[in-house]
OpenMM code with the backbone's topology and positions (N, CA, C; nanometers):
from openmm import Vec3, app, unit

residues = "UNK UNK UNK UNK UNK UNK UNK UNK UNK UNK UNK UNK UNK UNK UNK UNK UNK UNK UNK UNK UNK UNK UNK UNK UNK UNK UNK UNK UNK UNK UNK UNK UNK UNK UNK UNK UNK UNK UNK UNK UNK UNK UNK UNK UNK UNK UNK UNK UNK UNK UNK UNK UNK UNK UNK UNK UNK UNK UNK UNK UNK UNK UNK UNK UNK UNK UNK UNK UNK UNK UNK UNK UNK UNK UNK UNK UNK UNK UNK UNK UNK UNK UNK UNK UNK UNK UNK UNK UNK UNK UNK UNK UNK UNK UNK UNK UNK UNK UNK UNK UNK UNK UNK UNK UNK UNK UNK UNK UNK UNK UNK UNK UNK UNK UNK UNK UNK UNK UNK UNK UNK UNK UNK UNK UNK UNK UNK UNK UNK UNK UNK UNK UNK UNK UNK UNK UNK UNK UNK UNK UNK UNK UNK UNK UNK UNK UNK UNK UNK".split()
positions = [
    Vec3(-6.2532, -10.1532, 1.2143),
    Vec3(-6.2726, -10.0462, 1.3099),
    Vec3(-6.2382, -9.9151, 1.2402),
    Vec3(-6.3425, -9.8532, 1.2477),
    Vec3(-6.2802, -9.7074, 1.1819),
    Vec3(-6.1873, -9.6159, 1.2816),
    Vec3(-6.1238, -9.5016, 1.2225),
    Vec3(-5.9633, -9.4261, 1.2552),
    Vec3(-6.0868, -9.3434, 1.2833),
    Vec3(-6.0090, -9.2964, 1.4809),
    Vec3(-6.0244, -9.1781, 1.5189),
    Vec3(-5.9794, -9.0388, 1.4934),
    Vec3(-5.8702, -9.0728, 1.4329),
    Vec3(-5.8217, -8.9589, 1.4098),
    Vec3(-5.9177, -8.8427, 1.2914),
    Vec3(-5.9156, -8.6956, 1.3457),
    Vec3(-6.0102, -8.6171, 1.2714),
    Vec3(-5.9087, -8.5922, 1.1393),
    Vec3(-5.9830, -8.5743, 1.0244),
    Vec3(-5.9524, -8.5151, 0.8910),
    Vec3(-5.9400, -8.3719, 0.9049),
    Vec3(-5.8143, -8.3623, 0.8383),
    Vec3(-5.7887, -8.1777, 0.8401),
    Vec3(-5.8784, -8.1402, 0.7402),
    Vec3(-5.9962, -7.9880, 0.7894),
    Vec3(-6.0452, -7.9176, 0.7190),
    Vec3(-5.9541, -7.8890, 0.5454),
    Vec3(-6.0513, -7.8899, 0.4587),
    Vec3(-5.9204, -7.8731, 0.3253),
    Vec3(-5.9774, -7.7043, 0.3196),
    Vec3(-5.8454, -7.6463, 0.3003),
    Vec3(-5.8870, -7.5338, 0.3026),
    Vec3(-5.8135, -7.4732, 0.1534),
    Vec3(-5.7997, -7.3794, 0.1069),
    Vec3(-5.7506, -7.3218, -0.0183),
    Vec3(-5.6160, -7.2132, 0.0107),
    Vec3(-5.5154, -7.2926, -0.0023),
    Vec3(-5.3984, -7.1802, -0.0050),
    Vec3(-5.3086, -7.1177, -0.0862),
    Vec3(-5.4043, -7.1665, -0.1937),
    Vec3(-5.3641, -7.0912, -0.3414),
    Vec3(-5.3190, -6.9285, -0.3401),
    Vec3(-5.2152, -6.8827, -0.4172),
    Vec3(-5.2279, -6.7481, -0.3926),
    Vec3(-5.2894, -6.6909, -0.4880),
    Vec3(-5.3463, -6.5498, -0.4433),
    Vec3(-5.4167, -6.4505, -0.5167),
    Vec3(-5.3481, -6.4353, -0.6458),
    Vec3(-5.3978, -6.3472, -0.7598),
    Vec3(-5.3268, -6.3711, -0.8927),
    Vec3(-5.2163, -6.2287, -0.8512),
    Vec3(-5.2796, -6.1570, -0.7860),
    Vec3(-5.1680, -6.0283, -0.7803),
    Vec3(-5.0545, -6.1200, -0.7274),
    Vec3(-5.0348, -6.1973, -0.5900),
    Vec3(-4.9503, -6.2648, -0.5797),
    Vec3(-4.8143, -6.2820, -0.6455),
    Vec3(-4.9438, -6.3761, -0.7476),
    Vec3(-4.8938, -6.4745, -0.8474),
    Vec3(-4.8140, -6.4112, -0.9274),
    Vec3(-4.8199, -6.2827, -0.9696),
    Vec3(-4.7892, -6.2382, -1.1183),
    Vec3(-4.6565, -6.1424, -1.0168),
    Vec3(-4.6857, -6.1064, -0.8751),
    Vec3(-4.5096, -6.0508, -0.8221),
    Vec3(-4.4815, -6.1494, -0.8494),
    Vec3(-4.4914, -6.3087, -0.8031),
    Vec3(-4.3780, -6.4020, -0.8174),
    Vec3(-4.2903, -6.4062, -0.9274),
    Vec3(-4.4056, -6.3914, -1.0125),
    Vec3(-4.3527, -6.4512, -1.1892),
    Vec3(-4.2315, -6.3393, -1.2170),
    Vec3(-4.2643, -6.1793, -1.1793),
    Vec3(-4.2063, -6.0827, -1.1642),
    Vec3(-4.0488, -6.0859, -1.1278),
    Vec3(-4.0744, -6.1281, -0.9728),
    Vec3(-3.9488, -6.1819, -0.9199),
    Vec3(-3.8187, -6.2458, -0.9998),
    Vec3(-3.8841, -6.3911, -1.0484),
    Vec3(-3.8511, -6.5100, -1.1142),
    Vec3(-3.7920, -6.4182, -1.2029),
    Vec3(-3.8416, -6.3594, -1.3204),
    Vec3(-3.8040, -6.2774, -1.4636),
    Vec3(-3.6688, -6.1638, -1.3982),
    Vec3(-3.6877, -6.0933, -1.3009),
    Vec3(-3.5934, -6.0228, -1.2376),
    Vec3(-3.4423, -6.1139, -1.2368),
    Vec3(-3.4612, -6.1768, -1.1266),
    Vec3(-3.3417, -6.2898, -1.1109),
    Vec3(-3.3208, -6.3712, -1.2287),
    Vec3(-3.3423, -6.4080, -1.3008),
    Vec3(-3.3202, -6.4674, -1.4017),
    Vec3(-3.2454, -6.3911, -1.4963),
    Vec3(-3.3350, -6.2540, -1.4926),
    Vec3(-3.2109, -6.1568, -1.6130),
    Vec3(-3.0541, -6.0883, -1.5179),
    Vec3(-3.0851, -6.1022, -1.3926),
    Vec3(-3.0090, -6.0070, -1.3325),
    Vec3(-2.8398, -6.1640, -1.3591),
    Vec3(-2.8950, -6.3052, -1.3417),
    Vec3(-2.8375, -6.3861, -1.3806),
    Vec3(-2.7429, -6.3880, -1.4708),
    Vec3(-2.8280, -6.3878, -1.6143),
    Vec3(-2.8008, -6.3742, -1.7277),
    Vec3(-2.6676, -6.2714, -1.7706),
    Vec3(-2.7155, -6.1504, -1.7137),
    Vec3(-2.6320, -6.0434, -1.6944),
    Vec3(-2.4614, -6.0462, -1.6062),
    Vec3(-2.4921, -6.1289, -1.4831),
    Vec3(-2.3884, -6.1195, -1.3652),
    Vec3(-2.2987, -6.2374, -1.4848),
    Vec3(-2.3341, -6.3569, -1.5298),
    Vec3(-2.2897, -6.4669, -1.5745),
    Vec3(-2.1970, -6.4004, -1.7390),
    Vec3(-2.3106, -6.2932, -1.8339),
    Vec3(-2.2015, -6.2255, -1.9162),
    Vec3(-2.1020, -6.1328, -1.8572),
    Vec3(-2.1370, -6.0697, -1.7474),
    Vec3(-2.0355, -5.9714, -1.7276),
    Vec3(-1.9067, -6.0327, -1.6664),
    Vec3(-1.9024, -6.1903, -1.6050),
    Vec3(-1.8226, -6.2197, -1.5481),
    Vec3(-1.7500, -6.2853, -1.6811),
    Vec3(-1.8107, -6.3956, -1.7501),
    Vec3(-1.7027, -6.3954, -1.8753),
    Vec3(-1.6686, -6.2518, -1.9778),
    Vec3(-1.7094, -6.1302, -1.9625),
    Vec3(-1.6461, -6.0439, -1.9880),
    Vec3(-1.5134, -6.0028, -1.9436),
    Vec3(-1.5199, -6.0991, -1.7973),
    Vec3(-1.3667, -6.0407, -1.7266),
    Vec3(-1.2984, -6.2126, -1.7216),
    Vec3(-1.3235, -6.2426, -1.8286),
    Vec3(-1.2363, -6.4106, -1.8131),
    Vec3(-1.2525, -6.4925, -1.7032),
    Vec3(-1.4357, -6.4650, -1.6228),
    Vec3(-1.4728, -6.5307, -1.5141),
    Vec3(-1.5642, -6.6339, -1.5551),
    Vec3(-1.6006, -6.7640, -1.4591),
    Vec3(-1.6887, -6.8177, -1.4613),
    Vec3(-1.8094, -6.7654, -1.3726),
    Vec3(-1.9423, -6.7835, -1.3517),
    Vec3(-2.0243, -6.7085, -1.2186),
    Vec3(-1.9884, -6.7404, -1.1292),
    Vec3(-1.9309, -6.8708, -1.0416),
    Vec3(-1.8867, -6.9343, -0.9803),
    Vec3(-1.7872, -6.8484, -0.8934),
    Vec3(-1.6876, -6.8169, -0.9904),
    Vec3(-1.5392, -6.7406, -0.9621),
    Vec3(-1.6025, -6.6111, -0.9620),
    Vec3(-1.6684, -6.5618, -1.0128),
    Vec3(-1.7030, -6.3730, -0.9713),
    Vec3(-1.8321, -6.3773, -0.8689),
    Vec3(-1.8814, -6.4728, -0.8253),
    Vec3(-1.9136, -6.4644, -0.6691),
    Vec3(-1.8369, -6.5069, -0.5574),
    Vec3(-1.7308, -6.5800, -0.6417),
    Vec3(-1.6823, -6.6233, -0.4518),
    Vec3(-1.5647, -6.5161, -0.4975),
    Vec3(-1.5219, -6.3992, -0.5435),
    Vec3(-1.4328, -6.3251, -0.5756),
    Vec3(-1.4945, -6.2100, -0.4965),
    Vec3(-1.6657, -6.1982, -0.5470),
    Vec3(-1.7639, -6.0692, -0.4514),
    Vec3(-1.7046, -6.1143, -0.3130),
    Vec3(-1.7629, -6.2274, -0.3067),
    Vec3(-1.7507, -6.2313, -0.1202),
    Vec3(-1.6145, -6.2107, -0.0812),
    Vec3(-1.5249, -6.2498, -0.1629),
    Vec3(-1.3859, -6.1874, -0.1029),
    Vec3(-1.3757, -6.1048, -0.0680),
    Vec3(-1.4271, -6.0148, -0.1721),
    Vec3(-1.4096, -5.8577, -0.1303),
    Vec3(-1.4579, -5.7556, 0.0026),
    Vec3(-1.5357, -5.8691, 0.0288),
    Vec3(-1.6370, -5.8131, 0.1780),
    Vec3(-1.5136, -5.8664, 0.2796),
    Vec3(-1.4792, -5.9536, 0.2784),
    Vec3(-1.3862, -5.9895, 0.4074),
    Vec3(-1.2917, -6.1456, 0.3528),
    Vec3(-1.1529, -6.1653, 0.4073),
    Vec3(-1.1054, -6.3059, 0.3499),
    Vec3(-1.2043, -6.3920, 0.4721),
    Vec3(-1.2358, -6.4933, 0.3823),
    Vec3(-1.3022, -6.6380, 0.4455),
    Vec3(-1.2251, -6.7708, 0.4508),
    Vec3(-1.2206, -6.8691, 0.5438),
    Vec3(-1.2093, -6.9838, 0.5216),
    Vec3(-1.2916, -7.0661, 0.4367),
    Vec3(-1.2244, -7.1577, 0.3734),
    Vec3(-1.3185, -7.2349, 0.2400),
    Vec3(-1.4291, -7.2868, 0.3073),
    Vec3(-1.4137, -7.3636, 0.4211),
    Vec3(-1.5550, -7.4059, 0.4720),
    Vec3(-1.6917, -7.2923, 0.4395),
    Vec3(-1.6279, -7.1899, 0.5131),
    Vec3(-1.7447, -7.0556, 0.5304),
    Vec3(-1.7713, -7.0347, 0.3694),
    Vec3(-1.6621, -7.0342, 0.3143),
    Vec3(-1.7017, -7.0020, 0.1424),
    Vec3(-1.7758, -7.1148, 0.0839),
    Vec3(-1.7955, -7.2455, 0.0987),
    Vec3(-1.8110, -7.3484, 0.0390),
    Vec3(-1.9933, -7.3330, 0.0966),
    Vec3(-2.0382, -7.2808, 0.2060),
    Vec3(-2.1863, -7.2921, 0.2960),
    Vec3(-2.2290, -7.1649, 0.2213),
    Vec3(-2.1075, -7.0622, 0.1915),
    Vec3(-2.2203, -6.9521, 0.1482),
    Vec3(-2.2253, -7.0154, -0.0092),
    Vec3(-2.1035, -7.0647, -0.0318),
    Vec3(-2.1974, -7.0253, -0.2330),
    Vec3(-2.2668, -7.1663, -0.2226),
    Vec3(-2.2848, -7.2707, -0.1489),
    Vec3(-2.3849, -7.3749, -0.1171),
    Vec3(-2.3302, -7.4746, -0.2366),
    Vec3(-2.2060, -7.5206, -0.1857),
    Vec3(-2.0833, -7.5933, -0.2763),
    Vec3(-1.9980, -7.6679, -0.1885),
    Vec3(-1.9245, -7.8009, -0.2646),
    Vec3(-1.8215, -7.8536, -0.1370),
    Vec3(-1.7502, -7.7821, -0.1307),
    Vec3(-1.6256, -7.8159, -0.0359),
    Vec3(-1.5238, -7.7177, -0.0181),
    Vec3(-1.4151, -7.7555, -0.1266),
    Vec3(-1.4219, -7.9127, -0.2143),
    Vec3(-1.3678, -7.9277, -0.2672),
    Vec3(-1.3636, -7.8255, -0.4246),
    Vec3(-1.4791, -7.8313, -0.4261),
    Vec3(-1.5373, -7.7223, -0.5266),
    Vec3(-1.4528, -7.5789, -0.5063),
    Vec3(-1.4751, -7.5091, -0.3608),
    Vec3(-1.4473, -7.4068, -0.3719),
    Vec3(-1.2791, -7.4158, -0.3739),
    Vec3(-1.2215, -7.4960, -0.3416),
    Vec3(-1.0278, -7.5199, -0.3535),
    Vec3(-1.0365, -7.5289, -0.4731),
    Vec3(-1.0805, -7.5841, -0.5483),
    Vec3(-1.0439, -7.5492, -0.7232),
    Vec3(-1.0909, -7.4145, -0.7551),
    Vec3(-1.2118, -7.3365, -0.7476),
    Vec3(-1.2169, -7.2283, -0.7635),
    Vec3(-1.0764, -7.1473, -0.7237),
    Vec3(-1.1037, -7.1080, -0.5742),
    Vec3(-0.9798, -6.9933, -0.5391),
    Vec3(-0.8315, -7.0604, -0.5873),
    Vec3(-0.7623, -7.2056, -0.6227),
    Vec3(-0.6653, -7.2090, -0.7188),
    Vec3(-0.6726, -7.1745, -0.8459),
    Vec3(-0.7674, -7.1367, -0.8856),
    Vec3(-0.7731, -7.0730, -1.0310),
    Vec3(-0.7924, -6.9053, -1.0109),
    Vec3(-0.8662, -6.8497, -0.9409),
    Vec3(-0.8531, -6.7622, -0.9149),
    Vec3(-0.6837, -6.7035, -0.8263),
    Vec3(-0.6532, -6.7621, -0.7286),
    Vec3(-0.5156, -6.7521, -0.7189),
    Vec3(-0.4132, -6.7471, -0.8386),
    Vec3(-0.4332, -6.8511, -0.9165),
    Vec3(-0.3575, -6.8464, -0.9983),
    Vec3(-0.3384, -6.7216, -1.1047),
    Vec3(-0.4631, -6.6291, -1.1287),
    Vec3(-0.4836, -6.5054, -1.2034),
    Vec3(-0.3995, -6.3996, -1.1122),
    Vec3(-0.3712, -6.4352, -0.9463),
    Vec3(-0.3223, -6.2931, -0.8772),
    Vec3(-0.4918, -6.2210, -0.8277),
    Vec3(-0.5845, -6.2822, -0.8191),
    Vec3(-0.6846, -6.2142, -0.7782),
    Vec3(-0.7094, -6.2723, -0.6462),
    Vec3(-0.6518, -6.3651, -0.5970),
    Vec3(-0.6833, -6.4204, -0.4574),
    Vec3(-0.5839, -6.4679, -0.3845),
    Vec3(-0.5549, -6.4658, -0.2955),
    Vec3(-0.4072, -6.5130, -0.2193),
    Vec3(-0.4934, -6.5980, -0.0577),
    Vec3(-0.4322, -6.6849, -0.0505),
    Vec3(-0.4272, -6.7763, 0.0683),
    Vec3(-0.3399, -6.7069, 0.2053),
    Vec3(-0.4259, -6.6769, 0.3161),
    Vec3(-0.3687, -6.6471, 0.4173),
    Vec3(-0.3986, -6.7009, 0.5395),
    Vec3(-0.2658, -6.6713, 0.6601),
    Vec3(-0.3181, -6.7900, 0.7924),
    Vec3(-0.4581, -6.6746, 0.8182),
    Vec3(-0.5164, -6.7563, 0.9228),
    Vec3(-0.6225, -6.7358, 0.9801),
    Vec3(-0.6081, -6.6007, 1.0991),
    Vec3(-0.5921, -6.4792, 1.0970),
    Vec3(-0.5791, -6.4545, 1.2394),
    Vec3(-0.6265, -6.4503, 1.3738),
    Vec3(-0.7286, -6.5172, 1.3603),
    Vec3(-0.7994, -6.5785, 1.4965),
    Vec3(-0.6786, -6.7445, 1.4898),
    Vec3(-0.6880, -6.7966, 1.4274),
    Vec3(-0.6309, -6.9702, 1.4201),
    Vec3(-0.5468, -6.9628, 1.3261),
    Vec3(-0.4191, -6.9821, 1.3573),
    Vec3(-0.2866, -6.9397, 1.2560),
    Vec3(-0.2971, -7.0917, 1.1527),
    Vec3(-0.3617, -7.1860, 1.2572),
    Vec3(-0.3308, -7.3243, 1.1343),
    Vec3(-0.4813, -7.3468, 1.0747),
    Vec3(-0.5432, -7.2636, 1.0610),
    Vec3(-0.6532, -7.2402, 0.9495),
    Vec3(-0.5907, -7.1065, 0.8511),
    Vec3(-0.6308, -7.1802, 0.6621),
    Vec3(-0.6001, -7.1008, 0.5954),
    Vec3(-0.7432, -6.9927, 0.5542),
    Vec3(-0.7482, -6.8846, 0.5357),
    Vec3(-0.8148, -6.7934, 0.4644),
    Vec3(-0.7905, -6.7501, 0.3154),
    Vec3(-0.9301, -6.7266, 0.2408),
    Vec3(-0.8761, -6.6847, 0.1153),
    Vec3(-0.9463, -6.5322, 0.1207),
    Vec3(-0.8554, -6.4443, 0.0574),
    Vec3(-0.8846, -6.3062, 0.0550),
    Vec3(-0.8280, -6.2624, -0.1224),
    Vec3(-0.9220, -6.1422, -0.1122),
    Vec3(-0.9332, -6.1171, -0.2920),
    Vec3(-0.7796, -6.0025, -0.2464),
    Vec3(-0.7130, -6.0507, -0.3526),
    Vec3(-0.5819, -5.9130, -0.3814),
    Vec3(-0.6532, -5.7851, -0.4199),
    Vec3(-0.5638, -5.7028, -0.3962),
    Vec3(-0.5685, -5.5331, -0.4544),
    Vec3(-0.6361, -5.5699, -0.6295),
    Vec3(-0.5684, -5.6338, -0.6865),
    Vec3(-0.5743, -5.6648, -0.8369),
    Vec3(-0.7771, -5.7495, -0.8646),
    Vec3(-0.7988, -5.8508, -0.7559),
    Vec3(-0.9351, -5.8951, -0.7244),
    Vec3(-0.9929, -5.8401, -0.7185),
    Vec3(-0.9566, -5.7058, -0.6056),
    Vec3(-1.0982, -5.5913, -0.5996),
    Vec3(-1.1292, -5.5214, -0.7224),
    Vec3(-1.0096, -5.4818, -0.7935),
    Vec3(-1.0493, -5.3664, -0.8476),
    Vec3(-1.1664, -5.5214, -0.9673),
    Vec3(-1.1363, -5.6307, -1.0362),
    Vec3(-1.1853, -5.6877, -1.0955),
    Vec3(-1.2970, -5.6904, -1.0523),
    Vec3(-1.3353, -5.7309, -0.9091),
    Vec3(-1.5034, -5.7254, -0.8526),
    Vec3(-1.5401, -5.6122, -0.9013),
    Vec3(-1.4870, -5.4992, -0.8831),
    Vec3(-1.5529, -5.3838, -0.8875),
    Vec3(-1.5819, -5.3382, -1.0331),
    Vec3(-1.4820, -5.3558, -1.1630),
    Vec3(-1.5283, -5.3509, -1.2545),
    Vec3(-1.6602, -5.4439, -1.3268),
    Vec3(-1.6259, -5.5162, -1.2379),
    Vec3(-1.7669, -5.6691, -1.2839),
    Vec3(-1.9121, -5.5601, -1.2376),
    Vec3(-1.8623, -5.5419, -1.1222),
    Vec3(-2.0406, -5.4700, -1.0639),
    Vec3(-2.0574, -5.3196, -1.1388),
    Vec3(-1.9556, -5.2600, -1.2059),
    Vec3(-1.9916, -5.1564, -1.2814),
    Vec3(-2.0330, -5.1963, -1.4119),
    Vec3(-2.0158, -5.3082, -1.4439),
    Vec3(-2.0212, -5.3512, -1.5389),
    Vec3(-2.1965, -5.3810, -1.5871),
    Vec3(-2.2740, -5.4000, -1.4943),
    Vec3(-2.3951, -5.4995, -1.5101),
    Vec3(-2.5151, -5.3920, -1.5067),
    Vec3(-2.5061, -5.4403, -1.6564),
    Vec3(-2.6171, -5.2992, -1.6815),
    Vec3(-2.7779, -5.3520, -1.6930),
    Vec3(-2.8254, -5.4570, -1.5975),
    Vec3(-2.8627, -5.4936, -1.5366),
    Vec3(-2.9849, -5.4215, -1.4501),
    Vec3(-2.8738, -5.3911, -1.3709),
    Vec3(-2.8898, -5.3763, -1.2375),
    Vec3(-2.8648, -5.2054, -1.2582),
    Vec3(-2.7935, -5.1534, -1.3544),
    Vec3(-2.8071, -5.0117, -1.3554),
    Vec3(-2.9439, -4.9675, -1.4693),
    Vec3(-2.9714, -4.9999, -1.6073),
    Vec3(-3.0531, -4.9668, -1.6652),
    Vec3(-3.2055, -4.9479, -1.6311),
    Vec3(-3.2635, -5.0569, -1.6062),
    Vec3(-3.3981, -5.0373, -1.5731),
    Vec3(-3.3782, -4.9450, -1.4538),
    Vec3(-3.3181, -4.8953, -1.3115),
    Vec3(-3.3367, -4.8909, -1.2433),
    Vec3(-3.3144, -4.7240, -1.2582),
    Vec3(-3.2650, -4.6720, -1.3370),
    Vec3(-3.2312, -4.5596, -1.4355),
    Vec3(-3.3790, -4.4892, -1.4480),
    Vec3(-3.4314, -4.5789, -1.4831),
    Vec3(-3.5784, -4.4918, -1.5284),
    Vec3(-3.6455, -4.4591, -1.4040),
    Vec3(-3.6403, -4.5124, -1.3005),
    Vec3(-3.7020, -4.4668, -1.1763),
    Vec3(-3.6378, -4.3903, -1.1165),
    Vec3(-3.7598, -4.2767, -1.0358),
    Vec3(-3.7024, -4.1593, -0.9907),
    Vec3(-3.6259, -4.1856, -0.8300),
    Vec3(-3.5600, -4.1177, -0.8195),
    Vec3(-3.4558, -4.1457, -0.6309),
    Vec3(-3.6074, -4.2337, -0.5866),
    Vec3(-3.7261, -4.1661, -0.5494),
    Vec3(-3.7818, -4.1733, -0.4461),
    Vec3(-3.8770, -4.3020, -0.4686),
    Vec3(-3.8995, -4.3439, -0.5813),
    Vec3(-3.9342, -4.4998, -0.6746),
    Vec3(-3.8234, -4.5984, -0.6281),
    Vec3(-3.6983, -4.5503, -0.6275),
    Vec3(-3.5823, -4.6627, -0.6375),
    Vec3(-3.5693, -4.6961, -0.4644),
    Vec3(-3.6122, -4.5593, -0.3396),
    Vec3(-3.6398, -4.5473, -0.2128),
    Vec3(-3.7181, -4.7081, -0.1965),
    Vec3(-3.8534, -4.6768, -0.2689),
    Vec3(-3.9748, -4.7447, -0.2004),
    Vec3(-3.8878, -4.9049, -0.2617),
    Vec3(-3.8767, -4.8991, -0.3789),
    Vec3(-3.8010, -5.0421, -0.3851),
    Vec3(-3.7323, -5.0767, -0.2894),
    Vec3(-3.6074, -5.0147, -0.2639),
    Vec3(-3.4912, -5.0405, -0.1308),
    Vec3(-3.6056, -5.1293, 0.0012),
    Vec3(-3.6406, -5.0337, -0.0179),
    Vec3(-3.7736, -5.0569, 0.1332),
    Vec3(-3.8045, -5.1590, 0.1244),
    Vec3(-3.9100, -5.1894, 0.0223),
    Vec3(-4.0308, -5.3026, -0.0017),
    Vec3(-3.9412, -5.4385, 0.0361),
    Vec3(-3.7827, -5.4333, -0.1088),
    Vec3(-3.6874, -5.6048, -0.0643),
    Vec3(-3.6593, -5.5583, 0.0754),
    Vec3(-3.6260, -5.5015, 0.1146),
    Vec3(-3.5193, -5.5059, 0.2573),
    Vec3(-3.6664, -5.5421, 0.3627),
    Vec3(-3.7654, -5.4961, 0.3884),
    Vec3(-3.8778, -5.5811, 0.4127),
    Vec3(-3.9366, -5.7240, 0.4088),
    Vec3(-3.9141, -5.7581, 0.2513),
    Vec3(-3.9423, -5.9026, 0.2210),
    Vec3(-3.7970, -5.9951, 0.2408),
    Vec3(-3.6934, -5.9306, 0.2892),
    Vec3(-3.5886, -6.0336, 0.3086),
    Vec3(-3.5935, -5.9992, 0.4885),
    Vec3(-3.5896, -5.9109, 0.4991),
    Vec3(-3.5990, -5.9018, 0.6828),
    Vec3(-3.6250, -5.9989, 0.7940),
] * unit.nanometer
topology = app.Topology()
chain = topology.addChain("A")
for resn in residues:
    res = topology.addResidue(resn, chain)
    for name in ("N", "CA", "C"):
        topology.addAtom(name, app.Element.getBySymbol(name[0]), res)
């Protein structure tokens, strides 16, 4: 007995080459901006690991769970991180102040200023972007904050 069921039209969802060649674009972007974040952090006796979950410190202290979903890691992972980072004086363990028997990890005075030399550091992210004028570096701002929106 032959199948009723209809066959999906095949249609072509290949992308265009302009597409194609932002992607590749993209890819080459992140990859060097990588390259870059990963030397500048062993410039400061970091692993990448430890100078991103050190960034996010700096935005607000987190519980390891919340830290472990953003850098997309167990939590066991991230408890060895912030004990090594603790252990430098760049991160300290605190109660929770919403939930006193949940701990938080927050970057020290000594953490920030390290984040902050890391992100001055990444010439990266400052050089190429150097050659474009305010209102070039505008339409960029725009275009990602668009394609991540």
């Amino acid at each position: 007995m032959a199948s009723t069921t209809p066959t999906p039209p095949m249609t072509n969802h290949r992308p265009d080459p302009l597409t194609l060649e932002v992607v590749e674009l993209i890819g080459e972007v992140v990859a060097r901006f990588h390259e870059d974040y990963e030397s500048a952090a062993a410039d400061h006796a970091l692993t990448g690991a430890q100078a991103r979950l050190l960034s996010l410190l700096c935005l607000e202290p987190l519980p390891m769970r919340r830290l472990a979903r953003q850098l997309k890691c167990e939590p066991s992972n991230v408890t060895g991180i912030v004990d090594r980072l603790e252990a430098r004086g760049l991160v300290e363990r605190r109660p929770d102040p919403a939930d006193r028997r949940v701990k938080v990890a927050a970057a020290t005075a000594e953490g920030r200023q390290v984040a902050r030399s890391l992100r001055e550091s990444l010439r990266f992210a400052r050089e190429p972007l150097a050659g474009l004028s305010e209102a070039e570096r505008v339409a960029l701002r725009d275009t990602l904050r668009r394609m991540l929106g």
